[in-house]
C-alpha positions as CSV (number, residue, x, y, z in Angstrom):
1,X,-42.4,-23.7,-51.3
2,X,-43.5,-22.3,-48.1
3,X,-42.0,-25.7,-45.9
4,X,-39.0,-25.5,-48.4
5,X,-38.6,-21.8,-47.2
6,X,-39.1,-22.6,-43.8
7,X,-36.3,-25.5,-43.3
8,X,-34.0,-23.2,-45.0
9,X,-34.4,-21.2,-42.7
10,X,-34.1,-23.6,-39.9
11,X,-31.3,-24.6,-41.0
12,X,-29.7,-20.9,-41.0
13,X,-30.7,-20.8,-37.5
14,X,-28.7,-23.6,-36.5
15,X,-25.9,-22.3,-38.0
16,X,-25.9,-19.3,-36.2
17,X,-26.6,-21.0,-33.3
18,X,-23.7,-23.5,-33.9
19,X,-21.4,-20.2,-34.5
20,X,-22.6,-18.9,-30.6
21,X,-21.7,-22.2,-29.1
22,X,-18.0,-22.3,-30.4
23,X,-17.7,-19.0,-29.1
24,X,-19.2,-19.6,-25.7
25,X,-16.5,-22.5,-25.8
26,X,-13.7,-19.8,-26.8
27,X,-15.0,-17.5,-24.2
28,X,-13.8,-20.9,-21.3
29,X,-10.3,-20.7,-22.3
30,X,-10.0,-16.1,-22.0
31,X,-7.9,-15.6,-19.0
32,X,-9.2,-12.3,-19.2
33,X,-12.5,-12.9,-16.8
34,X,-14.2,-9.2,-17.4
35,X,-14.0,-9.8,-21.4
36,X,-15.0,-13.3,-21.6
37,X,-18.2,-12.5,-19.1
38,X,-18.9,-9.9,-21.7
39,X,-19.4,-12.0,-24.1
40,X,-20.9,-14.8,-22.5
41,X,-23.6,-11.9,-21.7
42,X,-23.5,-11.0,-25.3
43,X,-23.9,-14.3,-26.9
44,X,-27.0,-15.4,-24.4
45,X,-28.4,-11.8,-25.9
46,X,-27.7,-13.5,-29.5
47,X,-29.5,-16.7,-29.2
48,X,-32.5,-15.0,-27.5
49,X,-33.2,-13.3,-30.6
50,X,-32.0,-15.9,-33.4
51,X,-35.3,-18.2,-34.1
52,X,-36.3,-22.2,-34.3
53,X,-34.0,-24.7,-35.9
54,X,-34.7,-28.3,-37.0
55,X,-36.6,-29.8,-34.3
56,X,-33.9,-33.0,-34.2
57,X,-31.2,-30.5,-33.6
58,X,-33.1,-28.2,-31.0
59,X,-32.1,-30.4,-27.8
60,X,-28.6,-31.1,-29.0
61,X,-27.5,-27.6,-30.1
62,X,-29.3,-25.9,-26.8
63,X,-27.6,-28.5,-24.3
64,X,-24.0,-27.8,-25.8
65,X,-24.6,-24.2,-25.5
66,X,-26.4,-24.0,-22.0
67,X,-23.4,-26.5,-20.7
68,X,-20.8,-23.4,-22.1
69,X,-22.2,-20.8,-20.5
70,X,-23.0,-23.1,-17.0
71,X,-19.1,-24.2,-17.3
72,X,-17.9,-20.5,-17.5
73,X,-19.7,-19.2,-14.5
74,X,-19.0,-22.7,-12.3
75,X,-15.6,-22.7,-13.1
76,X,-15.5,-18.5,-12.0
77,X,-17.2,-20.2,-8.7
78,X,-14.5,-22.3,-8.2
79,X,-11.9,-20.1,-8.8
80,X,-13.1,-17.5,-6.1
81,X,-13.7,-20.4,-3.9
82,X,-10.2,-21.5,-4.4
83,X,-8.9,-18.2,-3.9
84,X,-10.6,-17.5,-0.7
85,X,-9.3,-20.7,0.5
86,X,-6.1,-19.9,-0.5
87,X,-6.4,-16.6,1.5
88,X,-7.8,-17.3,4.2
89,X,-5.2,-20.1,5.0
90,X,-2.2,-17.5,4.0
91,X,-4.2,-15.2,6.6
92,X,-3.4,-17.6,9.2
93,X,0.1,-18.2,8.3
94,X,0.2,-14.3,8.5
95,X,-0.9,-14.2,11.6
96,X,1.7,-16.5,13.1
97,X,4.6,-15.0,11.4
98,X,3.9,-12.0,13.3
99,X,3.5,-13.7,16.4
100,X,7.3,-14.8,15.5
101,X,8.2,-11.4,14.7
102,X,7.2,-10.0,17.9
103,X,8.5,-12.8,19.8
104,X,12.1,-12.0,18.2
105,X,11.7,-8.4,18.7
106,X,11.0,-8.6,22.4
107,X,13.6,-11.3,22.7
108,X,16.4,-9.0,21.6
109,X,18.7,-7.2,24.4
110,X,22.1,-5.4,24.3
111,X,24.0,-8.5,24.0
112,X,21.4,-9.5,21.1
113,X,20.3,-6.2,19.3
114,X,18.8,-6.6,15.8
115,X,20.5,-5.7,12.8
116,X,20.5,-4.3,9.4
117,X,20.2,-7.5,8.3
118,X,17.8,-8.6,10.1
119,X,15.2,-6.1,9.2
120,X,15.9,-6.4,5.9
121,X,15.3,-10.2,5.8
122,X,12.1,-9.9,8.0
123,X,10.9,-7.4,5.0
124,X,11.8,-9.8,2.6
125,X,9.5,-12.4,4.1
126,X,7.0,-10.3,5.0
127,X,6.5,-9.8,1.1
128,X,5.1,-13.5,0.7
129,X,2.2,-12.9,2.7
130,X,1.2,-9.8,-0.1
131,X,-2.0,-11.7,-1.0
132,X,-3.4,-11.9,2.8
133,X,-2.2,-8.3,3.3
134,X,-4.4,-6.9,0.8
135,X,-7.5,-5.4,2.4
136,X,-5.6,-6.3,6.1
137,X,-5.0,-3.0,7.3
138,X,-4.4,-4.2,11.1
139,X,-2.2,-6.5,9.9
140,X,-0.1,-4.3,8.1
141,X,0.7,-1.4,10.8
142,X,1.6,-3.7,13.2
143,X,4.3,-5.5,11.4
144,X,5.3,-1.8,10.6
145,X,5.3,-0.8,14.6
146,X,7.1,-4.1,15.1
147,X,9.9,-3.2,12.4
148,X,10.1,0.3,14.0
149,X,10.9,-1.3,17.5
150,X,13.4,-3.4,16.3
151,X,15.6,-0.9,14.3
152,X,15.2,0.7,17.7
153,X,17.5,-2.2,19.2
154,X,19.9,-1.8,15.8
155,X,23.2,-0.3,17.6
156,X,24.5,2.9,16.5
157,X,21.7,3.9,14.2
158,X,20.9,7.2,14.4
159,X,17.0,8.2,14.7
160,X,17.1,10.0,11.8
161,X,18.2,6.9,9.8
162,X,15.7,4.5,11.9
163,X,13.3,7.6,10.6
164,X,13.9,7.1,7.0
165,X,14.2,2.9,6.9
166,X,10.5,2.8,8.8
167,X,9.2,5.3,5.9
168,X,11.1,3.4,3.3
169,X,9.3,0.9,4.4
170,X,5.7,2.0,4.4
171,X,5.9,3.3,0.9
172,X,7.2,0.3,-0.6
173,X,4.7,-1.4,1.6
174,X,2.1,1.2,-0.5
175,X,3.7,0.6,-3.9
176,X,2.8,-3.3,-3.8
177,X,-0.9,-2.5,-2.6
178,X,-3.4,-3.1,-5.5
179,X,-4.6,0.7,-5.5
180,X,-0.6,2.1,-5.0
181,X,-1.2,5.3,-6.8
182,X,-4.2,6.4,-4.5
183,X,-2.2,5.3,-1.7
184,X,0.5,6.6,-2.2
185,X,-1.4,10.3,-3.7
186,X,-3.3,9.9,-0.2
187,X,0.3,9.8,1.9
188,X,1.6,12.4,-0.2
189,X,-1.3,14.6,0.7
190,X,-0.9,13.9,4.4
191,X,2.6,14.8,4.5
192,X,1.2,18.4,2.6
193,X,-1.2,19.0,5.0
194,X,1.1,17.9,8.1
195,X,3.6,20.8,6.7
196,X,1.2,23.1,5.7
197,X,0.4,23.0,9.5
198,X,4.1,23.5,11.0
199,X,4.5,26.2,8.6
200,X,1.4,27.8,10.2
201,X,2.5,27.4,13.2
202,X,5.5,28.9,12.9
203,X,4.3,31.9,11.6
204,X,2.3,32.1,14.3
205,X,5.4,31.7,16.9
206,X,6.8,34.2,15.2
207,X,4.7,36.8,15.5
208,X,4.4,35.9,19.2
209,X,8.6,35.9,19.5
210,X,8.1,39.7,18.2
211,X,5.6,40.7,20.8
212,X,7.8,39.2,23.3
213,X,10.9,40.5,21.8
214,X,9.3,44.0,23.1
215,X,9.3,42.8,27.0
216,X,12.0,43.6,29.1
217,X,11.1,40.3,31.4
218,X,10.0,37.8,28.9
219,X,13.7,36.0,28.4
220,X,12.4,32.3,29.0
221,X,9.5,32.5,27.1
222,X,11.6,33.7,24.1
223,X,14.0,31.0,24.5
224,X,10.4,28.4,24.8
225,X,9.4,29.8,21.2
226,X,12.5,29.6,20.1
227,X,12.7,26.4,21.0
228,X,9.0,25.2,19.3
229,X,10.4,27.0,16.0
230,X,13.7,24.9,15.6
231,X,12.0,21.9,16.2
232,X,9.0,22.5,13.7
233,X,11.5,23.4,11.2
234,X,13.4,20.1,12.0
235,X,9.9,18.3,11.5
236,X,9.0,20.1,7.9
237,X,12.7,19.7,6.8
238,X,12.5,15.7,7.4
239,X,9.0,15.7,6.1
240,X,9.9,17.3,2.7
241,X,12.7,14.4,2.5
């Protein structure tokens, strides 16, 4: 009764066991990586605690399970390795595009200014290299100062409108990062701060414009502040656009 007891038991083991191992195998084909590591983790918990089975079965039913788990975390090896690879080389074809980029920006003159056109297509290819921007900070500002340089060379376009393409630019640029909405919360608080600022400022000016306003010689200098306060105003006016 007792060794009857015991292979029954055995045998309920294996089972369980048996039920871990088709799920490690489910767990390979989750595209979902955090999930299926969860319960890879999970299951390796399981058979920890889930006792002997039928000493012919023991080798079999541990090998299939151990070569699960080992598959899953080889083939996340892989695909990091892969990925890396993949990176680094679209890093290096980053890095000569913008060589290209600022080869055509410093080749263009009056008789070849850039162009609308132009800008907009050197945007559009910029985009393929997304997966090597990420992380590539350097990278990333000077194709922006390039892109700034040539709208410079764009004939009759105002700098207000070169203004508002180059910031165009730098929040889309923000949008397709993989942390957009702290990037974008992070510019939005700059641009806060930056007016805050001016707005102090030009209370400040103010205040100084009054004292002067009571000196009989200090013409020039009121003119000076008057000056500072237009062109403060100008900046928080295109800042809140």
């Amino acid at each position: 009764q007792f060794f009857k007891a015991l292979d029954e038991e055995k045998n309920d083991n294996l089972k369980r066991k048996l039920d871990l191992c088709e799920q490690a195998e489910a767990a390979l084909q989750n595209p979902n990586w955090e999930e299926a590591r969860e319960t890879i983790i999970r299951l390796q918990k399981d058979w920890k605690l889930i006792g002997r089975v039928p000493e012919k079965q023991s080798d079999k039913v541990w090998n299939r399970f151990r070569t699960a788990c080992d598959s899953f975390f080889d083939r996340r090896k892989e695909e990091t390795r892969q990925r890396e690879q993949q990176a680094q080389q679209l890093g290096q074809e980053q890095a000569a595009y913008l060589e290209q980029v600022a080869a055509a920006v410093a080749g263009t003159s009056a008789e070849q200014p850039g162009s609308l056109e132009g800008f907009r297509q050197f945007v559009a290819e910029w985009k393929a290299f997304d997966g090597a921007s990420r992380g590539n900070d350097r990278a990333e500002e000077r194709f922006q100062t390039l892109m700034g340089k040539y709208l410079e060379t764009v004939p009759d376009l105002s700098a207000a409108e070169r203004t508002e393409l180059v910031f165009g630019l730098q929040v889309e640029r923000l949008k397709s990062s993989p942390d957009a909405q702290q990037q974008l919360y992070k510019k939005e608080q700059a641009l806060r701060r930056e007016i805050n600022e001016l707005e102090n400022d030009i209370s400040t000016l103010r205040t100084n414009l009054e004292f002067f306003a009571r000196s009989k010689n200090a013409g020039q200098l009121r003119e000076e502040y008057q000056g500072r306060i237009d062109e403060a105003q100008l900046r928080i006016d295109a800042l809140k656009k």
